[in-house]
C-alpha positions as CSV (number, residue, x, y, z in Angstrom):
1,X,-43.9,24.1,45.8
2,X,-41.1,21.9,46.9
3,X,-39.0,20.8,43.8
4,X,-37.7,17.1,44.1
5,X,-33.8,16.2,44.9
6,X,-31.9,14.2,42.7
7,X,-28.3,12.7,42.5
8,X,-25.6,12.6,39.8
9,X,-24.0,8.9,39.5
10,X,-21.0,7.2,38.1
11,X,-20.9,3.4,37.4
12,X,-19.0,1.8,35.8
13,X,-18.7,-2.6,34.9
14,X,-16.9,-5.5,36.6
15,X,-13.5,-4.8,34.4
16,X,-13.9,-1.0,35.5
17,X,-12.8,-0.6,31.8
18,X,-16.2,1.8,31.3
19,X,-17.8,5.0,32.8
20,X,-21.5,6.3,32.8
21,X,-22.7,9.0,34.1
22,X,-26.3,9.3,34.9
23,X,-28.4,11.8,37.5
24,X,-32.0,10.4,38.8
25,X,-34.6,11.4,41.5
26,X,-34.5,7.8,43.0
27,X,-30.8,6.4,42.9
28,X,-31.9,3.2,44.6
29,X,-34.5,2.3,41.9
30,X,-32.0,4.2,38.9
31,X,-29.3,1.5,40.2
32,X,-31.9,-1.7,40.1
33,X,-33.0,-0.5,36.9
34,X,-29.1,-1.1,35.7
35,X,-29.1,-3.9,37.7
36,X,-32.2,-5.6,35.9
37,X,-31.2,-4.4,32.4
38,X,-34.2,-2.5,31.9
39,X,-33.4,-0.2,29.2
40,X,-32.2,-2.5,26.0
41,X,-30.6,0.6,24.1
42,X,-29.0,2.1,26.8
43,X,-24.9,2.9,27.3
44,X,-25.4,1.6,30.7
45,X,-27.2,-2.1,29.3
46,X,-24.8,-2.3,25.9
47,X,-21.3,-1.9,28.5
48,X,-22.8,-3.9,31.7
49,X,-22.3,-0.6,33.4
50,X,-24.4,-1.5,36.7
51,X,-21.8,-0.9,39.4
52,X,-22.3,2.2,41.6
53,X,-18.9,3.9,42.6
54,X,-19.9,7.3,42.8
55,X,-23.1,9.2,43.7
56,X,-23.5,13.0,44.9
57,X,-26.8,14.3,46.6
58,X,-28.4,17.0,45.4
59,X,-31.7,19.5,46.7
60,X,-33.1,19.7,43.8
61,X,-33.0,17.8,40.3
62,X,-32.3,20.8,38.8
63,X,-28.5,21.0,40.4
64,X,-28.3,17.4,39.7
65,X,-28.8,17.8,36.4
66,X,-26.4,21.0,35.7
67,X,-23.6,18.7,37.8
68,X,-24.0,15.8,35.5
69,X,-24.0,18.0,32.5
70,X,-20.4,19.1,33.9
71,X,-19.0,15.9,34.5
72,X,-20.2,14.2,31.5
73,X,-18.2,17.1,29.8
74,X,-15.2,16.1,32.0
75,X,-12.0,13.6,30.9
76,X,-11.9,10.1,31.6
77,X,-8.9,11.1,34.1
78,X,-10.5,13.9,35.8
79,X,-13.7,11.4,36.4
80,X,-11.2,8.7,37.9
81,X,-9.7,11.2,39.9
82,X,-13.4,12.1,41.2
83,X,-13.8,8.8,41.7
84,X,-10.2,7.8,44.0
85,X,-10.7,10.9,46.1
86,X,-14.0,9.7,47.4
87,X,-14.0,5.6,46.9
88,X,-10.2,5.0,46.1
89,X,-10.8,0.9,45.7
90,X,-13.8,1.0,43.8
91,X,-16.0,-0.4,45.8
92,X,-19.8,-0.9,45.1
93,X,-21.6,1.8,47.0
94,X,-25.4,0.1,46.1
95,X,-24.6,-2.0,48.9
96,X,-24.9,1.1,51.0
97,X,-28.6,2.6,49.8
């Protein structure tokens, strides 16, 4: 049985001022759901965290999921850092999926 991939995400809001980290199986519908402000209770609704700036692709959910768990444990610097080296003006990568 083939195991579903997943990605591990940052966004972050308009001010840039917050960070979420998040992993999904469908990063175009995870990022709508931000978008839309599905989930009332969330991090991502309470801090308008809706802007995509960083996404890695994963095989399988599983590796997503043991990524996110490491970069969730990760400084706010070292998550910047990850950030600059791979979209150094912040740019809003949904525009891309």
């Amino acid at each position: 049985m083939k195991t579903k991939g997943g990605y591990v995400y940052i966004t972050t809001n308009k001010r840039h001022t917050v960070l979420y980290t998040g992993v999904t199986a469908d990063i175009g519908k995870r990022i709508w759901e931000h978008k839309e402000k599905l989930y009332k209770n969330s991090f991502a609704y309470k801090y308008n965290a809706d802007v995509l700036i960083y996404y890695e692709t994963f095989d399988d959910i599983e590796s997503a999921i043991s990524r996110e768990k490491q970069i969730k444990g990760w400084t706010r610097k070292k998550k910047i850092d990850l950030i600059n080296r791979n979209n150094q003006n912040w740019r809003n990568l949904s525009d891309d999926l």
